[in-house]
N, C-alpha and C positions, 0 to 999 in steps of 0.2 A: 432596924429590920429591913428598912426599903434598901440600903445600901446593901447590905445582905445579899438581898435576892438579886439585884443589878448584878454584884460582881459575880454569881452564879450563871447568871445566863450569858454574861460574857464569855466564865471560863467556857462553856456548852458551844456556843456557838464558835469559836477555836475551834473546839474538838472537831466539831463537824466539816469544817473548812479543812483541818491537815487530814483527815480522811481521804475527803474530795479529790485534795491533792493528790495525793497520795494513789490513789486511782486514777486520774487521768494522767500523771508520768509511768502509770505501767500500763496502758491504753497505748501510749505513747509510744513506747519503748518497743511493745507487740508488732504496730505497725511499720517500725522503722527496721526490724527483724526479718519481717517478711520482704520486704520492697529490698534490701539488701542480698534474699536469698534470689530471687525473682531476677534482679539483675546477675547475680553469679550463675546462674543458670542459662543466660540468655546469652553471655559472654562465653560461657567453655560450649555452648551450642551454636555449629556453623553454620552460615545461611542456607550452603550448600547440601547439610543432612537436614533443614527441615524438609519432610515430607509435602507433596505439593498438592492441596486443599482445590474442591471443584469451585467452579464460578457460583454455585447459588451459596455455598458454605461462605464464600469471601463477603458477598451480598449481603449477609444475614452478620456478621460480624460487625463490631463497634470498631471506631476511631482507634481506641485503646489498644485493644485486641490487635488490630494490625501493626502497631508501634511496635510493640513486642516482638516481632519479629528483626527488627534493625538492632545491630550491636551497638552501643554506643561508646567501643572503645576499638582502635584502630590502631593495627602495626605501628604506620608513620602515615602522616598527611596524604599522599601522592595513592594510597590505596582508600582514604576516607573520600579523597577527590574522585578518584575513577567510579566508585560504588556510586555517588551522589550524582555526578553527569551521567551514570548508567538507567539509572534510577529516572532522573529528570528527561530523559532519551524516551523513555519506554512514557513517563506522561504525556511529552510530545505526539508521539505516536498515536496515545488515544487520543486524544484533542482531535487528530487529523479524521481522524475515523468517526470522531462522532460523539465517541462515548463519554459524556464530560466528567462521569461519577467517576468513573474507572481512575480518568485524566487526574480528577480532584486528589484521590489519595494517591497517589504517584508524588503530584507535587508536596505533597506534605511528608509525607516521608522523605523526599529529597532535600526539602530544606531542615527537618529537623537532623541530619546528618550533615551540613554544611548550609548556614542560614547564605551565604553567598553565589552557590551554584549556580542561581539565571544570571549575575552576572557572568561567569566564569563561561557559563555556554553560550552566552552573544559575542563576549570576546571571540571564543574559537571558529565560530561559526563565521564572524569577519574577516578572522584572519585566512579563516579556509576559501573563502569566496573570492580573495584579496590576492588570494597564492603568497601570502605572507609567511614567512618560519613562525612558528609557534614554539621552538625551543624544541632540545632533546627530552622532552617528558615523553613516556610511553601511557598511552590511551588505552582502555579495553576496546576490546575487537567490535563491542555492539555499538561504541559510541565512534569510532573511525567510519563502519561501514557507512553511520546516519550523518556523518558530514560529509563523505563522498558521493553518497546519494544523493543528495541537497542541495551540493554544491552548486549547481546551475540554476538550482533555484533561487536562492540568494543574490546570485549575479543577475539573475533577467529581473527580479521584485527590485532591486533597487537601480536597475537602468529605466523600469519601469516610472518610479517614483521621483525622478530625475526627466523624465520625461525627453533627456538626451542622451545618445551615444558617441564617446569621444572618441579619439584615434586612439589612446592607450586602450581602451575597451576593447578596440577590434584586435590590438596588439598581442594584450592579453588571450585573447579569445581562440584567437589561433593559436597560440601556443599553447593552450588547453588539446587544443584538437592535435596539434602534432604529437605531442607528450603522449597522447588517450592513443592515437592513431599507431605509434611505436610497440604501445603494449598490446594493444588490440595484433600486433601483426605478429608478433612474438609468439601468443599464446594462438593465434591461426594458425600459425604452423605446426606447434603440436597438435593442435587439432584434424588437422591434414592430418599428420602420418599416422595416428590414432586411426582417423579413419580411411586411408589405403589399407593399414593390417585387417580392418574391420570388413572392407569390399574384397580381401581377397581372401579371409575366411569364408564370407558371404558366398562367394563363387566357386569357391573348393566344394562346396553341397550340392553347388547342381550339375556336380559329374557325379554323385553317390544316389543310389534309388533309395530314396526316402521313403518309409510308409510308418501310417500311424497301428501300436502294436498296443493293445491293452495294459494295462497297469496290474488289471487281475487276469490270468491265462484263464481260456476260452469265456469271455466277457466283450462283445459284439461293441464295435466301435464302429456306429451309426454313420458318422461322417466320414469315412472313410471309405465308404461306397459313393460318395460323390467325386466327380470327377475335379480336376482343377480349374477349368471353366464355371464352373456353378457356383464352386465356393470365392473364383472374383467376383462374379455378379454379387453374390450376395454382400461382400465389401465393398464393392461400389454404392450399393445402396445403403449403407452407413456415411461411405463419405457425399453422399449426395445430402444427408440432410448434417452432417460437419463433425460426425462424432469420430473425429481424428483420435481420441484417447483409447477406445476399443480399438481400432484399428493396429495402434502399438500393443495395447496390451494382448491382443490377438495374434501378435509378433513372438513374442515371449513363451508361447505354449510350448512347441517345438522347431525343430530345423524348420521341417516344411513347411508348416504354420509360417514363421519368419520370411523366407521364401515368397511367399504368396502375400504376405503384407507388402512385400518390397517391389512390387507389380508395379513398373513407371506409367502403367497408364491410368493410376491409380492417382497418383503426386501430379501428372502431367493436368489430369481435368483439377483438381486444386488449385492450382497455380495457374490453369486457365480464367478460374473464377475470380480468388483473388487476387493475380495481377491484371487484372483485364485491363485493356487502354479503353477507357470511356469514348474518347474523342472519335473512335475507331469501329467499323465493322468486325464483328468476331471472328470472321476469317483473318481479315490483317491485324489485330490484334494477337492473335496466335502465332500466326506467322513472326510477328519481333518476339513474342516470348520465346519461341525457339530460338528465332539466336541467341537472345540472351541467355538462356541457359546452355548453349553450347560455347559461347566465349566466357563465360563468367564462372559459370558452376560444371563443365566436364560433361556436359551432356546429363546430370543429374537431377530429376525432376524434386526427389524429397531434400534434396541438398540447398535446393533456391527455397522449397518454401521452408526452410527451418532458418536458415543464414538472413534471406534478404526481407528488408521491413518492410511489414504490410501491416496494414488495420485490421482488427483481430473484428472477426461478421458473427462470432459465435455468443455474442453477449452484449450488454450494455454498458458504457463509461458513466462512471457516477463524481457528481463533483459534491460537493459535504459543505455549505457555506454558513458562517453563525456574524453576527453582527449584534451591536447590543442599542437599545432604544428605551428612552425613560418615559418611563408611565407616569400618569396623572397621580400627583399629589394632595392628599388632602390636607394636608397642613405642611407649612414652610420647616416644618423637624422631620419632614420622612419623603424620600424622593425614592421611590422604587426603579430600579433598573432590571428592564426584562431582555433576556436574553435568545433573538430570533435566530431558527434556524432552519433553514432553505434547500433545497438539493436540485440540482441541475442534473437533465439525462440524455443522454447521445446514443442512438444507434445506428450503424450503420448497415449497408446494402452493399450487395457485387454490384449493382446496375449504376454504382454512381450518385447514388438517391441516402439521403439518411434523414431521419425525424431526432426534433429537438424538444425536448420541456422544462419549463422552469415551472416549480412547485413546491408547497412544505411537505406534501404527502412520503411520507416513508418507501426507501425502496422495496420492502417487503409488500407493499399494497399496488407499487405500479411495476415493478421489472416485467412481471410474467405477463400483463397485457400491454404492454406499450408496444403496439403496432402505427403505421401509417392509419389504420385506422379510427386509432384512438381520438376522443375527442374532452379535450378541456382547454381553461384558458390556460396560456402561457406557452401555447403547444402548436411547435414550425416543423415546415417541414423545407427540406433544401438540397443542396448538390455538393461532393464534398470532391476532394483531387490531394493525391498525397506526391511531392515530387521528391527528384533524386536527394535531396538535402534531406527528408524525413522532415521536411515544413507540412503540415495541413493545414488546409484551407476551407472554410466551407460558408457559400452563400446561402443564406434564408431567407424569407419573408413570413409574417405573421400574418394569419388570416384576419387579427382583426385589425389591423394596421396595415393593410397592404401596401400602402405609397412609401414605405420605409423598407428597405432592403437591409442585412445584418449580414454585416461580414467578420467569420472568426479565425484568428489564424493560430496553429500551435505549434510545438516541437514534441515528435516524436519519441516517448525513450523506452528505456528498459528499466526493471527494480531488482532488485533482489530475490524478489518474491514470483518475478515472469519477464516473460520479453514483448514487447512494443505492449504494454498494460498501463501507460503513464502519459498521457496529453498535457506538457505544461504551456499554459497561456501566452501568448505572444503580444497579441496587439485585439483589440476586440470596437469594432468601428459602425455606426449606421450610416445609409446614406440613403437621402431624402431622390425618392425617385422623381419628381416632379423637378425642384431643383439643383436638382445631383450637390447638394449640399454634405459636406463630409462632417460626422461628426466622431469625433474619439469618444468612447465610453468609459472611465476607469474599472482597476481592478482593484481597487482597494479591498476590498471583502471578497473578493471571488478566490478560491483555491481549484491545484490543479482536478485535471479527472483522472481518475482509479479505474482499471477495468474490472467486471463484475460479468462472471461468466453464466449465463443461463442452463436450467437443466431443460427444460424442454424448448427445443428449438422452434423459433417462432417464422 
């Protein structure tokens, strides 16, 4: 009987084992159904029609969630490639800015679409700095634009890191500028004649009697009883405190409107301000900016201040710097690494005068008060000189370190995004006022500054 009952609970327990089975390969089977339709659906859906999701929706989203968005099947290599350095381009981008969560899922999706991309983008970015051929492969537009925008940054970071400059350098360097300077002259010229048709439509209006006329008949158009003296004054005192963007957009309403924006003595006190010669009394000061804008720019006051570089008084240059430092371990299996990060901020003045601060403080807590007035540590104040090469220059001294003077020097440029909004580093030096002792500072951690435009002008 005991044998009996043994081979009964054997056949039992079988039974209940190929059940089990039996159910977990159709478990199985559900799952790999779905993940099968999930991808066909992700594949005939282009990245291009997904509809594009606000920034707290992305924020609240998982890892996964966002994967789902990338195909994982591709024409041929050379369109997997561009998507991946597009992709890797726009993490870049946030890393620069700040935003590292943003930066973090950029790069993840970039390498899950080609696990080799950061090599593939140091390559190019050397060979770009290098003025090497990189082959007839054709790049997307967003990732050509962020090597040519770069490009000079790449070449000064590592003349920097080398800490010498050699005669191919300089070789090289000018034939950057002739190449730049050939296109530059190209595209001046349609610029010109763009704008002669533009000054002489401009001037065909003020032989016609302009007046402003309601949009709804008999509907009283207020300003229209003021004269055209009243309504410059009243645009002077826009441009007195820099709000140059009403001033165009004030352009734009009608002819005469237009007309009355285009008032040179409007561009001319501009251009008094910010080109002033420091070194100089305001009257002779003025006096060379007249010539200069009669040899250079045709007697044209908005023409010199749109063309020629100046440092932009209307906001603050923000620099974005991260570095990483290891924390205190409590046991030899866990070494925490924290990652510090700093901002640097520049404003400057017509008079020649500009204030500096190094701090962690967010620029959302200090743009809108950082005046001369401001007080914390980290916080200079100095003299700054922009010359004809678009070199700045600018001496400090630290109040609490006074026997030490700080000299920083940069190159002016332009982005994509605006013009003269980009200060990259050059050379960044102290020197001991007591023993005029020269010391070089590196950059190893420092990035360029960004300009960041203030809404109330301070």
């Amino acid at each position: 009987m005991k044998n009996l009952d043994s081979s009964s609970n054997v056949e039992i327990s079988n039974n209940d084992l190929d059940e089990f089975r039996k159910q977990w390969k159709a478990e199985i089977s559900q799952q790999k159904n779905k993940k099968e339709q999930i991808i066909q659906e992700s594949s005939v859906t282009s990245p291009s029609k997904i509809p594009s999701q606000p920034l707290e929706h992305l924020k609240e989203t998982e890892e996964e969630e966002i994967n789902d968005f990338i195909p994982e099947t591709y024409e041929n290599e050379e369109i997997k490639r561009n998507k991946a350095l597009e992709i890797y381009v726009m993490a870049v981008t946030k890393e620069q800015e700040g935003n590292l969560s943003e930066a973090l899922k950029y790069y993840r999706q970039a390498l899950k679409i080609d696990s080799h991309v950061d090599n593939l983008y140091r390559k190019y970015v050397q060979n770009t700095a290098t003025d090497q051929k990189i082959g007839s492969l054709e790049f997307s537009k967003i990732f050509s634009e962020h090597l040519e925008e770069h490009r000079e940054d790449y070449v000064n970071g590592s003349k920097n890191n080398s800490n010498s400059i050699t005669h191919q350098d300089d070789i090289k360097k000018r034939d950057r500028r002739e190449s730049r300077s050939k296109y530059q002259n190209s595209d001046s010229k349609k610029h010109d004649e763009e704008e002669d048709q533009l000054t002489t439509l401009i001037e065909s209006f003020r032989d016609m009697q302009l007046t402003l006329e309601p949009l709804i008949p008999y509907n009283p158009v207020h300003i229209a009883k003021l004269p055209n003296e009243s309504i410059i004054s009243i645009l002077e005192q826009m441009v007195m405190v820099g709000d140059i963007t009403s001033l165009e957009r004030f352009g734009l309403v009608c002819k005469k409107f237009l007309l009355l924006s285009r008032e040179p003595s409007l561009w001319k006190y501009l251009c008094e301000k910010v080109y002033r010669y420091i070194n100089l009394e305001c009257n002779e000061s003025n006096k060379l900016l007249a010539k200069d804008v009669e040899l250079l720019y045709a007697n044209d006051w908005r023409r010199m201040y749109i063309e020629r570089p100046r440092i932009r008084l209307d906001g603050v240059y923000i620099s974005t710097c991260h570095y990483l430092r290891p924390g205190a371990a409590e046991n030899a299996w866990h070494q925490p690494i924290h990652l510090i990060t700093y901002y640097r901020y520049l404003r400057f003045y017509s008079d020649g005068t500009c204030i500096l601060l190094l701090t962690t403080t967010e620029p959302i807590n200090i743009v809108k008060y950082f005046t001369p007035e401001y007080k914390s540590k980290g916080f200079m104040k100095g003299t700054w000189k922009l010359n004809d090469d678009q070199i700045l220059t600018i001496s400090a001294i630290d109040r609490e370190s006074p026997k030490f003077t700080f000299c920083l020097s940069f190159d002016l440029k332009s982005t994509s995004i605006g013009k003269n909004n980009k200060l990259a580093w050059i050379v960044y030096t102290s020197i001991n006022n007591q023993t005029d002792e020269y010391t070089e500072i590196g950059l190893r951690n420092e990035k360029n500054y960004l300009f960041s435009k203030v809404q109330n002008n301070i």
